[in-house]
N, C-alpha and C positions, 0 to 999 in steps of 0.2 A: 523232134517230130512229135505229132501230137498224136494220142490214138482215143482209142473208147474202149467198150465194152467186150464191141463184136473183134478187133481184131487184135486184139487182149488176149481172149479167149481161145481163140486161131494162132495165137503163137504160142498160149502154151501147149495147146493139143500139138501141139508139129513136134515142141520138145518133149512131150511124154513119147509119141513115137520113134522118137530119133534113140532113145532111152530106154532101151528094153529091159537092161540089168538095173539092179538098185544103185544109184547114186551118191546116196550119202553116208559117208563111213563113220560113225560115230567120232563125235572127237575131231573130227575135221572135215575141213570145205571137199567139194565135191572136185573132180577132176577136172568140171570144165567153171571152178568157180563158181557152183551154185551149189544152195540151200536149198532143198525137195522138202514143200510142206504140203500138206493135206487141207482140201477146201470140202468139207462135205454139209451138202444142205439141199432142200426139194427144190428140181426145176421141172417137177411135174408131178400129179396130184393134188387134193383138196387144199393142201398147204401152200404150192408155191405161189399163192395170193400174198404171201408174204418172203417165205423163204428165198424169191429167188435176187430179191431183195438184198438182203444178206449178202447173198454169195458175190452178189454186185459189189455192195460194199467192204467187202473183205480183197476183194481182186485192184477194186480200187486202191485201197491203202497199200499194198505189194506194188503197184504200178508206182506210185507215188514213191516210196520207199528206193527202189531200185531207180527210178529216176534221180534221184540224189544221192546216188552211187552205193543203193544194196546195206548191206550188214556188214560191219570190217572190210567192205567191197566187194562183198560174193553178192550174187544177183540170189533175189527170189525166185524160186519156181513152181508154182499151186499145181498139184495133180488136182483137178474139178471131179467130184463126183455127186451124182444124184439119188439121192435117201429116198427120192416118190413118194411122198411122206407117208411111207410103211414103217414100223419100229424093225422088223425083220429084215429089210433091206438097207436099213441104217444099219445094223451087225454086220453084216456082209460086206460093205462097201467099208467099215472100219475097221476090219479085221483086211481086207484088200488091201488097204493104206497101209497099216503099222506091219502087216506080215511079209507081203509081197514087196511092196513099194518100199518101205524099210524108211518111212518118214517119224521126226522127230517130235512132232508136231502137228496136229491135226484142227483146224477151225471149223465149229460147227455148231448143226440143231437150233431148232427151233421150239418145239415141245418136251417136257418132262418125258413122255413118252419113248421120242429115239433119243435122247439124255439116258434116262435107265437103261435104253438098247445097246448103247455100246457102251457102257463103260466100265462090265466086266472085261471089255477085249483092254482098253486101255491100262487099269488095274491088274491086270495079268501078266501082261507084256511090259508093262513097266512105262509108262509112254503118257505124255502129256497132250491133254483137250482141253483149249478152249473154249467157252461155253458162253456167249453173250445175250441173253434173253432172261429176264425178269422170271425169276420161279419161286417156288414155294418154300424152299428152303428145306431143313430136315434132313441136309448131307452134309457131308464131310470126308471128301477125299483129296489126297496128296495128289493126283494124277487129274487135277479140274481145278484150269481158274475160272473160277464163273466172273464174269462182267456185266452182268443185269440185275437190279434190285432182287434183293429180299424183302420178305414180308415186311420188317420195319423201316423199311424203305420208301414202302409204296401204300399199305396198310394202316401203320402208326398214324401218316397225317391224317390219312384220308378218311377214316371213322369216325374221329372225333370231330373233324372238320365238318361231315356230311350231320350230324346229332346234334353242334354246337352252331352254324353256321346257317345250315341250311333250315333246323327244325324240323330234320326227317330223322324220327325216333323207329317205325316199322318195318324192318327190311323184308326184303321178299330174294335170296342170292340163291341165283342162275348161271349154270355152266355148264361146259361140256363132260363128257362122261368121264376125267380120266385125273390121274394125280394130282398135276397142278390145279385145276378147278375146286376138285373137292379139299385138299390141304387148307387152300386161300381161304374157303371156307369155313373152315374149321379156325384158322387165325382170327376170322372178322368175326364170328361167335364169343370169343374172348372179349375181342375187343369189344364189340356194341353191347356187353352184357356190362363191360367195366365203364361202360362212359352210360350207362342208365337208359339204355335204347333196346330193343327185342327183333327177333326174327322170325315170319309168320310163316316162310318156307327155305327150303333149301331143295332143290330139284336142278334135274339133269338131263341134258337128251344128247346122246350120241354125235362122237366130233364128225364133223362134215352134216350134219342132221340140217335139212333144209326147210321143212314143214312144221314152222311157230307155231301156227293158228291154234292148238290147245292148251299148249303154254301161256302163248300172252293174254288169252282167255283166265285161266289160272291165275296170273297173274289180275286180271282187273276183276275178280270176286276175292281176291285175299285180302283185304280190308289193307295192306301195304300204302306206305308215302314216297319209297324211295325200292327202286329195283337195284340191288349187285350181283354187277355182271362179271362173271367169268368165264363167257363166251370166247370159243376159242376157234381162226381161221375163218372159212368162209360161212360157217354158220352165224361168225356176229352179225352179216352182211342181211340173211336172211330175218334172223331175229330185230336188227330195229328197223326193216322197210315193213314185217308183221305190224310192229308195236305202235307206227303211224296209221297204218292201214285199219286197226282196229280202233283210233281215234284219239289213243294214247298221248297228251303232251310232256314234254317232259318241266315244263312251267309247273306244273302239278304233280306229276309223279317222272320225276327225272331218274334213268337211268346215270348212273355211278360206274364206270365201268375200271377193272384193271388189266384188260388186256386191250379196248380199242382205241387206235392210234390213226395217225393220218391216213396209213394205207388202206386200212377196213373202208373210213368215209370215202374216200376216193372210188373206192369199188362201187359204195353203194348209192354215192349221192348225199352231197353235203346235207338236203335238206330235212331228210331221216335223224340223223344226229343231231341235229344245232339245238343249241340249249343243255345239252347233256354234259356229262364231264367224265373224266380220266385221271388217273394219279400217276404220274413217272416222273422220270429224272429228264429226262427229255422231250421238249419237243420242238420242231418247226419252229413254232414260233420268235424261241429264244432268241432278244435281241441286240445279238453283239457284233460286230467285225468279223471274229474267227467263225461263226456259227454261218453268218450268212454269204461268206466267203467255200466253207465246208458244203455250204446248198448249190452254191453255180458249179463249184467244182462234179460236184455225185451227177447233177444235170447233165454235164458236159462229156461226165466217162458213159453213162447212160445212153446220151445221145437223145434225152426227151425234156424239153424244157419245161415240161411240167410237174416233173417227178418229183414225189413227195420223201422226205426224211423222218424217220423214226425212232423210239429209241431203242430197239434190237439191231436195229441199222447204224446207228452211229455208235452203239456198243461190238458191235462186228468191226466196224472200221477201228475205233483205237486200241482194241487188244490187240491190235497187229504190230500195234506201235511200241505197246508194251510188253509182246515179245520181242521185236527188236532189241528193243536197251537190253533186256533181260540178254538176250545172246549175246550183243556186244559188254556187258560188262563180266560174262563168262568165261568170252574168250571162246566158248565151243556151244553146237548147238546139241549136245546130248541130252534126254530127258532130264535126269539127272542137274545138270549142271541149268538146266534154265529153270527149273523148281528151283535153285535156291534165290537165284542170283532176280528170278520175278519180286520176291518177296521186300516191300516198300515200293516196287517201281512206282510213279506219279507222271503223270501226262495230261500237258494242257489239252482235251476234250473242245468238243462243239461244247457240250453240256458244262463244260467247266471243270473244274482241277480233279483228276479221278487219284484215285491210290490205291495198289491192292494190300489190302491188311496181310502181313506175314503169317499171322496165327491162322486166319482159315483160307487164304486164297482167294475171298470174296474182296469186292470193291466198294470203296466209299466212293457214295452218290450224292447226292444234292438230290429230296424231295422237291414234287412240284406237283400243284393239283391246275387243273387248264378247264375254260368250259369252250364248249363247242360252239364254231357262228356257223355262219349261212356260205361264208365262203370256203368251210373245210378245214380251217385251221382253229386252233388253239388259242384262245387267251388266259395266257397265265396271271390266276388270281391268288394264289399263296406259293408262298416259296421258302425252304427252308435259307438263312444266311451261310450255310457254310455246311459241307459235306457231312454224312452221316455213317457212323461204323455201322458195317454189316457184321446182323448176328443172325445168323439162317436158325437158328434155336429160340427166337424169341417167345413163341408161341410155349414152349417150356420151359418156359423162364432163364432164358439164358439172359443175361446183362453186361454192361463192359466189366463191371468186379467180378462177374460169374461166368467166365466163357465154357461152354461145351465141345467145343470146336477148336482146337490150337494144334501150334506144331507139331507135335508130339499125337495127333490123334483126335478119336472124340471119346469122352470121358461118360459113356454110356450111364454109368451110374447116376447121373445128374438127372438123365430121360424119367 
């Protein structure tokens, strides 16, 4: 039988009520053959322009998953919860999961923000989160696999690329108020100082902030050739229909962006964007079998043939996958035994062949820089040949002979 999104979602709410006690006993399948994992991401406030996205994508892959007979045969079951993209509501709802619900496993987040919210509760309780969105890097914990670029993921190509390629030496980087923005920051200062290029600002305006107009002003007096963006949610939305609106092309002063992706232009209107460009491991565009097979399929559980793929989105979907393998070659799904048993997992991706590095839990990606058209999508104009190790330290000099970040910890003294 074929289903979607909507009554996906309606079945597992009937089984969370059918379910009042905890289900899953450490160490073994649940009484009625299921695995209780944790979905938590925004399906309201300034974020769920993206996150509910996600949540999609993640329900997707478990739909998928259990249709091809589950984990060892246990069916999947997502408790859904809603973060409202508060950080404070993100602790509460993960501490709801791991304490109450007594899940093993928890998928989630979208900003560094409810990232740092819950991941004392994770860390304390002993309890594995994965984390699928591109961030800043500058962690290292045993209790997080992240599956979205680091900084020399997304960073590394893209600096050099934007000073050697484009002959935009000036930057003018723009973001929202809060971790990841400023970090990424602080990463591309390194870099455009090391590739012979300068930064004429770095400025901020609170996330969800809707009113450009003295920004992009700012922007077109700062003598700038290239704008980076680390606009984060629905404020990218507002920022480049400003950045049109004030006359801005990006033929001339093109924004660079590392957070916007299909979904932001969709929100906003392809014809704001086109010309501008993006750095990820993912996008739309990609043109393979598996990838464009991955796009009808998400349409289909969706139930909107329009609906665009991105890469927090296609990173939510195959960390599902590679917890799977990870529980099935464990044998159980305890925090514990799927930390280790994660460690090499590999998974043919939309994006192509992923790996998570054993030493820090982060994933090898494939860079890709895209520029924007008139129809909303992407064309990718550089592309790395072959996956790249994540080193969430690179901006401190971590390198593959120098890790900060391994098994055993992070070796602070390096910092």
């Amino acid at each position: 039988m074929k289903s979607n999104r909507r009554s996906f979602l309606k079945t597992s709410a009937a089984f969370g009520a059918a379910l009042a006690a905890p289900s899953l006993i450490p160490g073994r399948a649940a009484a009625a053959g299921e695995i209780e994992v944790g979905v938590l991401f925004s399906q309201t406030g300034g974020l769920s322009i993206i996150e509910k996205s996600l949540a999609d994508a993640t329900l997707m892959a478990i739909e998928e998953i259990n249709a091809a007979g589950g984990v060892n045969g246990m069916m999947i079951k997502p408790i859904v919860e809603d973060g409202a993209s508060d950080p404070k509501t993100y602790n509460e709802k993960a501490s709801k999961l791991v304490i109450r619900d007594r899940v093993p496993t928890v998928f989630g987040s979208y900003t560094s923000a409810s990232r740092k919210a819950v991941l004392p509760v994770f860390e304390k309780r002993n309890n594995m989160y994965f984390y699928p969105t591109y961030y800043e890097g500058f962690e290292c914990s045993k209790n997080v696999v992240y599956t979205g670029a680091v900084p020399n993921q997304q960073l590394s190509n893209f600096v050099p690329w934007i000073i050697n390629t484009l002959g935009k030496k000036k930057f003018f980087i723009v973001g929202s108020n809060y971790i990841y923005p400023r970090e990424m920051a602080k990463v591309s200062k390194i870099l455009i100082e090391q590739h012979g290029g300068e930064y004429v600002a770095d400025e901020y305006l609170e996330l969800g902030h809707s009113e450009w107009g003295a920004m992009v002003s700012k922007i077109k007096d700062s003598g700038c050739d290239v704008v980076l963006s680390n606009v984060v949610g629905d404020s990218v939305v507002a920022f480049y229909r400003e950045f049109k609106n004030q006359g801005l092309t990006h033929d001339v002063l093109p924004i660079c962006a590392t957070v916007t992706s299909e979904i932001e232009i969709a929100a906003m209107g392809a014809e704001f964007a086109a010309g501008s460009y993006t750095s990820f491991p993912y996008f739309q565009a990609i043109d393979t079998p598996e990838n464009k097979s991955f796009i009808e399929r998400y349409r289909s559980f969706v139930g909107d043939p329009k609906a665009v793929t991105h890469h927090a989105l296609e990173s939510s979907y195959f960390q599902v996958f590679l917890w799977k393998q990870a529980v099935e070659k464990a044998g159980e799904a305890t925090p514990d035994a799927i930390r280790e048993a994660i460690k090499g997992q590999t998974f043919d991706a939309p994006n192509g062949k992923v790996t998570v590095d054993p030493e820090n839990l982060h994933t090898y990606l494939t860079p890709r820089i895209a520029q924007w058209g008139a129809d909303g999508q992407g064309t990718i104009i550089e592309a790395y040949d072959e996956p790249v190790q994540p080193m969430p330290y690179v901006a401190y000099g971590e390198a593959p002979e120098n890790l900060f970040c391994t098994a055993g910890g992070l070796d602070s003294s390096k910092l």
